[in-house]
Each structure stands twice: as C-alpha cells, then as structure tokens.
C-alpha positions in Angstrom: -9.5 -41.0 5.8 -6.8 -38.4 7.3 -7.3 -36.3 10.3 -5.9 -32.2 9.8 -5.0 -30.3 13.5 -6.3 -27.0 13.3 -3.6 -24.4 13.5 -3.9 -21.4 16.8 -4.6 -19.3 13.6 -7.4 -21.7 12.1 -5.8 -22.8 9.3 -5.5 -26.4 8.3 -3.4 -28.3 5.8 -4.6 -30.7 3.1 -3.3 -33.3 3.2 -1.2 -34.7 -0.1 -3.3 -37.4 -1.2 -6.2 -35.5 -1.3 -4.4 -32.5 -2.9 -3.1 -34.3 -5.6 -6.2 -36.7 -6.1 -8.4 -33.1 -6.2 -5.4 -31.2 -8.5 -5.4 -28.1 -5.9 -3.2 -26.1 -6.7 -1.8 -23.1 -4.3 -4.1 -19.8 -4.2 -6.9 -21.6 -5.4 -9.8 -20.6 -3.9 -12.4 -23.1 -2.3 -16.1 -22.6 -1.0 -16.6 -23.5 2.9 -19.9 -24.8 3.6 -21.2 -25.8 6.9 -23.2 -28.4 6.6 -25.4 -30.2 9.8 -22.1 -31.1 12.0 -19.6 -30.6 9.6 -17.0 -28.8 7.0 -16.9 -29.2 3.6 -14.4 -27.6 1.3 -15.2 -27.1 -2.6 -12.9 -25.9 -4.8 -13.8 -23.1 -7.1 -13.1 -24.0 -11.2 -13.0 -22.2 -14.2 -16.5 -22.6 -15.9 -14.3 -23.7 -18.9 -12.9 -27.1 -16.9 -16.8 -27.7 -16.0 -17.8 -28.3 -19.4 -19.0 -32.2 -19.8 -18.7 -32.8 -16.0 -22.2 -33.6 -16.1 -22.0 -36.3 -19.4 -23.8 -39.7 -19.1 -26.0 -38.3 -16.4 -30.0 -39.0 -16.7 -32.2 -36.2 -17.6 -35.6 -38.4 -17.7 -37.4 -37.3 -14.7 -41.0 -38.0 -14.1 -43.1 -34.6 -14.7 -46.7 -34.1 -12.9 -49.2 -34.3 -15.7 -50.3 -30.5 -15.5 -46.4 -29.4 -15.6 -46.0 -30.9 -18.7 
C-alpha cells in the first residue's frame, strides 16, 4: 500500500506501481466516489475495452417463485 500527500492545490499523484498495474494513461479521466470514510478513484474506459470483462462470472441466482 502507498501513501500520496495532497498538494496546497488538492491534487495528488499516483503512484507508478499503481499507474502502470491500472494502464492510466495521462488525461484520462477517472470517477471520484466518496464512499463511508474514504476516496475511491475509477477510471473511465471505452465501452469497447469493457467487452468480456464480466466472462466466467455466475448468472444463476435464486428467483422468488412469483418473479419467475
């Protein structure tokens, strides 16, 4: 885990690791979502990388009886 400082003009660098391990790329935009006591930073994609990022996961779900 790495710590950032936040800048007199509330910015914040990310750090390399993470960078690179998330392929930001400068000017991308990311989402900022406050969430109970803390930050979290999503990066916006292209809906065209997004295809098959949900492959493998399980659709079976249990439906109530009268939903059916």
């Amino acid at each position: 885990m790495s710590s950032v400082k936040i800048s007199p003009k509330y910015q914040v660098v990310i750090p390399r690791k993470v960078r690179d391990s998330m392929q930001l790329k400068p000017g991308q935009k990311v989402q900022v979502i406050p969430y109970g006591n803390r930050i979290e930073l999503i990066p916006e994609r292209k809906i065209s990388e997004m295809r098959g990022f949900l492959k493998g996961i399980n659709t079976q779900i249990e439906r109530e009886k009268d939903r059916l």
